[in-house]
C-alpha positions, -999 to +999 in steps of 0.1 A: +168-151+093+167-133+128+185-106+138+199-131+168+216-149+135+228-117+117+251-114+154+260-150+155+275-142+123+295-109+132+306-128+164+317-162+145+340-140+123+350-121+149+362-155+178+373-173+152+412-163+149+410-165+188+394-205+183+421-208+157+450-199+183+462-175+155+487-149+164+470-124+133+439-115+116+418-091+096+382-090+091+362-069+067+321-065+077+304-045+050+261-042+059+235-031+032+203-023+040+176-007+014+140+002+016+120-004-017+086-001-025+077-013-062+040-019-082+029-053-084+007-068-109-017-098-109-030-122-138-066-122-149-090-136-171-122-129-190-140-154-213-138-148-252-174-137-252-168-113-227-143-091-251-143-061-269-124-045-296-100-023-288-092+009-304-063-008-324-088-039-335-078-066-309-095-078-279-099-060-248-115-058-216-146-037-216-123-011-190-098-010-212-071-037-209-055-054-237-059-095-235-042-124-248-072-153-264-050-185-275-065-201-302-093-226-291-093-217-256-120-201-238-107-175-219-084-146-226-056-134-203-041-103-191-024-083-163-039-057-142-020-036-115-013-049-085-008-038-046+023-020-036+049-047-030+079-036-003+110-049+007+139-042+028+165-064+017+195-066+043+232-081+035+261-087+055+293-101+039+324-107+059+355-119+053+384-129+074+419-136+071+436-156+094+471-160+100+502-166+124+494-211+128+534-218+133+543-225+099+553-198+074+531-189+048+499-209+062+471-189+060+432-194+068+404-172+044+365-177+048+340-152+030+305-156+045+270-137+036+238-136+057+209-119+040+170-116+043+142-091+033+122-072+060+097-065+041+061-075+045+061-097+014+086-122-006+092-091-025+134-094-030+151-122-048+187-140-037+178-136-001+173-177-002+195-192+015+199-169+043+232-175+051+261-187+028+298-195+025+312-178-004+347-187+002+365-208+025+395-225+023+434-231+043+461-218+022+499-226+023+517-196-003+552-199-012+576-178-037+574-210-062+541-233-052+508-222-037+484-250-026+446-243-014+419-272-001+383-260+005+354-236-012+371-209-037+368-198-073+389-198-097+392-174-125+403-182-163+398-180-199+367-200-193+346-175-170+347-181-130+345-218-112+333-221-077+344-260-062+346-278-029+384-288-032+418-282-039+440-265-064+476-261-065+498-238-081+540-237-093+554-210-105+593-201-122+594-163-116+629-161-132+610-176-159+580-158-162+563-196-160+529-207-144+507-241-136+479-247-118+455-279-118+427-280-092+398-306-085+365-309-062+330-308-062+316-279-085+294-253-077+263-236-097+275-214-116+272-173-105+264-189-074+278-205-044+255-229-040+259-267-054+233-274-084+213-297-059+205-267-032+166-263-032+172-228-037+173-236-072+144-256-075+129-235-103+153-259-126+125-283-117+132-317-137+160-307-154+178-301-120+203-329-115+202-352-086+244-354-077+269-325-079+293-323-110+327-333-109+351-309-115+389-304-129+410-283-146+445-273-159+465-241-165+495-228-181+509-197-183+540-176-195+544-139-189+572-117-202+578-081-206+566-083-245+542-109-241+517-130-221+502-165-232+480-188-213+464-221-218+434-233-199+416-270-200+383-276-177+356-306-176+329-313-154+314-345-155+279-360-139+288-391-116+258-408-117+264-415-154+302-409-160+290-381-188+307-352-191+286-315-181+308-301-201+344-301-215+360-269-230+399-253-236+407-220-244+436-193-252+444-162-243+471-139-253+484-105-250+518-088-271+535-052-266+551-050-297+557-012-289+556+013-254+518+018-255+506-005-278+490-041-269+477-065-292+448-088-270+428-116-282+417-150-273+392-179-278+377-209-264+366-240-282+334-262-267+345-300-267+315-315-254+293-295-282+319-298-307+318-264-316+333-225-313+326-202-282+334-173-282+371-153-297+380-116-297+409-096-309+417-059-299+443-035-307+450-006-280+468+023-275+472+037-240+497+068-242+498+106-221+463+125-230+448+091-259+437+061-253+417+037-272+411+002-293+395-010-321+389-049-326+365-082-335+347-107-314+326-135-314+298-148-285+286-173-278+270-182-246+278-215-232+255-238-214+265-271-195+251-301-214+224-310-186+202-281-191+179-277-217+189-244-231+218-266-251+191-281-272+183-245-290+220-245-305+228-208-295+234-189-325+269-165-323+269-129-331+303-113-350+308-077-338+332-048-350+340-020-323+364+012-311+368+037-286+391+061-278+392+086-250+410+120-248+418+142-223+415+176-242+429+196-217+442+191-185+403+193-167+383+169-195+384+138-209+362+133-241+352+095-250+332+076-271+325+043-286+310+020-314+301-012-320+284-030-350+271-064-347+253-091-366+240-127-358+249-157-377+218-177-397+195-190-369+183-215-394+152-209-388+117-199-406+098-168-401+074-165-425+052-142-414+077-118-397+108-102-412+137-100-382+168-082-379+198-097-378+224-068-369+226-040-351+249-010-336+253+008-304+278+036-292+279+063-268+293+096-266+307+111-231+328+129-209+344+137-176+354+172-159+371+183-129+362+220-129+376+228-096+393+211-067+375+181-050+346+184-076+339+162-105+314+164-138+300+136-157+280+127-183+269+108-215+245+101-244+239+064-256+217+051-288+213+015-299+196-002-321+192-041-331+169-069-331+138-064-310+145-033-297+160+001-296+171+024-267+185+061-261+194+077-229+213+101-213+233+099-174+250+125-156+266+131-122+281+156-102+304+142-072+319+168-045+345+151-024+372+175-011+390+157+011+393+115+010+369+117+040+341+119+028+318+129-009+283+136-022+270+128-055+238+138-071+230+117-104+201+114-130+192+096-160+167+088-189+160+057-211+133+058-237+130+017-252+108+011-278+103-029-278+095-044-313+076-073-304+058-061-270+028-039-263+041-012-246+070+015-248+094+017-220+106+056-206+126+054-169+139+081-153+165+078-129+172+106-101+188+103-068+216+117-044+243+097-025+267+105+003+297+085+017+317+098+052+349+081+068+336+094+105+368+073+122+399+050+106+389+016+092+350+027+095+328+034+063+295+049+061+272+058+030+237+064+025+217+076-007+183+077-020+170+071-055+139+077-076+125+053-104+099+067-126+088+042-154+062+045-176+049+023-199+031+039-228+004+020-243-031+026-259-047+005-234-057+008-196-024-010-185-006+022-188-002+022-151+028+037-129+056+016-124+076+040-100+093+034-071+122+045-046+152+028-032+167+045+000+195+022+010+226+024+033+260+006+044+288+005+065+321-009+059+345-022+093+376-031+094+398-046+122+424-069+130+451-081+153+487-088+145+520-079+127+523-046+105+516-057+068+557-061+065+555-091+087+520-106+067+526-146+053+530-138+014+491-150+009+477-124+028+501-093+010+489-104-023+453-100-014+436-068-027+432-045-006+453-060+019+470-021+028+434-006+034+428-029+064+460-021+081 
C-alpha cells in the first residue's frame, strides 16, 4: 500500500462526520512503525551417499549439519542459515464515532486498519490485506433496547464473533434482565476477514467456497449477589444447509460474602456432540490479599469444515491458585500454580513413553520504592509434555508525572524441547519511553534486543538475534457537545472521557 493510501485513510476518517452532516464526532488515529532485522534460513539437500556420521551417530553433512533421510528416499534434508531478512511493518488503526443525525441516541462507529511492511522482503506477516474494516456499523442505544446493523463482534461465553449484520439488544434494568439475538454473514475467526478472502488461501482445499451463516441468542440476569447468563450460537454452510458448528454455554458468577466470588462456567459442542471446555474458581479480593484457587477443562474448538475436527482434540483437567499480597504499603508479593494432565489420547506409542501432565507457576513481585518509580520482577518454571522452560523478567519504569515515563526491561528463557534437536536460550533487553508532548497527542518509542541461541552439537548452531526499534503515536480529536450531552452509545464506550 502507498503512502498516498495511508492519507486517503486519515482524510476518509477525518471528512467523514462532515459527509455525514453530523453535528459530533471523535476520532482516535494510533500509528506503529518498527524496524526489524531477523536471520533467515533456507532448505537443502544432499544425497544419502553423500552423508556422514555425526558425532552423536546420525547423518550429517560433511560441514557439520544435521540431516533428515526418510526411509527409501534418496536424498536427505536440512536447513542452513539464511540472509538477513528485514522488515518495517507499519499500522494505522482509526476509529471514529459519529454522532448528532437528528434523532436521539443514533450513533455511527467504523474501526478501519491500513498496514504494509517497508522492508525489502515479504518478511512480516498480517500485512495482507492492506487495508481493512474492523468494525463498522449505525447504532440506535436506548435505556431499554439497543439495535446495531453492519460489521461488529460480539463477545460471549463462546469466545468472540465478527458478522456482517445486525443484533439487537432489550434490557429490564429494574430487573437486572438482558437479551440479545443477532444474525449476518460470519467472519473468520481472529480475523475480520470472511473465510473466502484470498488472504487465507493457505486453507487451500479445505477453504470453503460461500461464507457461513450466522446466529445467536443471549440471556442474562445480573444482581447484586449474583450473575447468570445463557448463550446459544450456530453457523451453518449455505451451499449445503450443514451446520459449521452449533454450541451453548453457561456462565455464572455468586458473592455469597463482601470479597468473595464463586466463578465458573461451561460450554457444550452440539455439532460434535461432546464437552468444551468448564472452569470453576473461588476468589477472594479484600484490603492488602487477593487470590483464587479452582478447576478447568479445555478444549479447543474447531468449526466442522476444517480438518483439524477429524483428530478429536483431546481435553486437559487442570488444578490452580494464586494469591497476591501487598506486604507493606510499597510491595506486592504474588505467585501462582497450576497442575495439569491430558485425558487418554487413545493412541499407541510404542516406541516412545510420553507425558501426560504437567505443572507451571511463577513467583513475583512489584515495588514502588519512591515517588513516580516502579520495580518489577519474576521467576517462572514449567514443565510438561514436550518441553520445559525457566525464565526470569524484570522492569524498572520512572514516570513522575502522567506526562510522560521510561522503562528499561530484560528477560531470559532457557527451553529444553523433548522431541527437537536443539535447546532454546533468548534473552530479552530493551528500553522504552512514552511522552504526552500536547493534550489528546501520544508519543512512544523503544528499542529491543533479541538474542537466541540454539544450542546443538551440529553446525546449525547459528545466531538467531535480532532488534526491534519501533514507535507510535496516538491522536485524538473531535467536534461536538461536552461528553454530558453524548447519545447514550457513545458514553458507554471505553474510553470515551480520554478523547474529550
Amino acid at each position: 500500500m502507498t503512502a498516498t493510501r495511508r492519507v486517503s485513510l486519515a482524510l476518509l476518517l477525518a471528512a467523514l462526520p462532515c459527509a455525514l452532516g453530523a453535528q459530533g464526532y471523535r476520532v482516535r488515529l494510533d500509528t506503529r512503525i518498527q524496524a526489524v532485522g531477523f536471520r533467515g534460513v533456507r532448505i537443502d539437500s544432499i544425497p544419502v551417499s553423500d552423508t556422514v556420521t555425526g558425532p552423536g551417530g546420525g547423518p550429517t553433512t560433511s560441514d557439520g549439519f544435521a540431516v533428515y533421510c526418510p526411509s527409501g528416499a534418496p536424498y536427505c534434508t536440512y536447513f542452513r542459515p539464511g540472509p538477513v531478512r528485514r522488515g518495517g511493518p507499519v499500522v494505522m488503526t482509526g476509529d471514529l464515532t459519529v454522532w448528532g443525525f437528528g434523532l436521539r441516541g443514533v450513533s455511527a462507529h467504523a474501526t478501519a486498519r491500513a498496514g504494509l511492511d517497508l522492508g525489502n522482503v515479504d518478511a512480516w506477516p498480517g500485512t495482507d490485506p492492506a487495508l481493512q474494516l474492523l468494525a463498522g456499523y449505525v447504532e440506535y442505544a436506548a435505556e431499554r433496547v439497543t439495535a446495531r446493523a453492519g460489521r461488529q463482534l460480539t463477545l460471549s461465553r463462546l469466545g468472540a464473533t465478527g458478522f456482517d449484520g445486525a443484533s439487537l439488544t432489550v434490557r429490564d434494568a429494574r430487573r437486572g434482565l438482558e437479551a440479545t439475538g443477532y444474525v449476518g454473514w460470519g467472519l473468520a475467526r481472529a480475523v475480520a476477514l470472511p473465510v473466502t478472502s484470498p488472504a487465507l488461501d493457505p486453507l487451500d482445499d479445505f477453504q470453503p467456497r460461500q461464507r457461513q451463516l450466522v446466529a445467536g441468542i443471549g440471556a442474562g440476569w445480573t444482581a447484586a449477589v449474583a450473575d447468570l447468563r445463557a448463550d446459544y450460537q450456530r453457523e451453518v454452510d449455505p451451499r449445503s444447509d450443514y451446520f459449521v458448528s452449533e454450541r451453548v454455554g453457561l456462565s455464572g458468577a455468586v458473592r455469597p460474602a463482601p470479597g468473595w466470588s464463586v466463578t465458573g462456567g461451561a460450554d457444550y459442542d452440539m455439532a460434535a456432540g461432546w464437552w468444551g471446555s468448564a472452569e470453576v474458581s473461588l476468589g477472594y479480593a479484600r484490603r492488602a490479599v487477593s487470590g483464587s484457587v479452582g478447576a478447568r477443562r479445555y478444549r479447543p474448538h474447531f468449526e466442522l469444515w476444517t480438518i483439524w475436527g477429524a483428530f478429536s482434540p483431546v481435553p486437559y483437567h487442570a488444578t490452580q491458585a494464586q494469591l497476591a499480597v501487598r506486604a507493606i504499603a510499597q510491595v506486592q508479593l504474588r505467585a501462582r500454580g497450576e497442575w495439569y494432565r491430558f485425558e487418554n489420547s487413545e493412541t499407541a506409542t510404542p516406541l516412545v513413553d510420553v507425558l501426560r501432565s504437567g505443572w507451571r507457576g511463577e513467583i513475583g513481585f512489584t515495588a514502588w520504592p519512591a515517588a513516580g518509580w516502579t520495580l518489577d520482577g519474576g521467576y517462572e518454571r514449567e514443565y510438561g509434555p514436550g518441553a520445559a522452560s525457566a525464565g526470569a523478567s524484570g522492569s524498572v519504569t520512572y514516570a513522575p508525572a502522567g506526562t510522560w515515563r521510561v522503562m528499561v526491561h530484560g528477560a531470559t528463557l532457557d527451553r529444553p524441547l523433548e522431541f527437537r534437536y536443539a535447546e532454546s536460550v533468548l534473552q530479552v533487553y530493551g528500553v522504552e519511553g512514552e511522552a504526552e508532548p500536547r493534550e489528546r497527542l501520544r508519543v512512544s518509542v523503544g528499542a529491543t534486543r533479541y538474542v537466541e541461541d540454539h544450542r546443538r552439537p551440529d553446525a546449525a548452531a547459528f545466531d538467531w538475534g535480532q532488534w526491534r526499534l519501533t514507535l507510535r503515536a496516538t491522536l485524538l480529536f473531535g467536534h461536538g457537545d461536552e461528553l454530558g450531552g453524548l447519545p447514550p452509545a457513545v458514553r458507554r464506550m471505553p474510553g470515551g472521557r480520554a478523547a474529550r
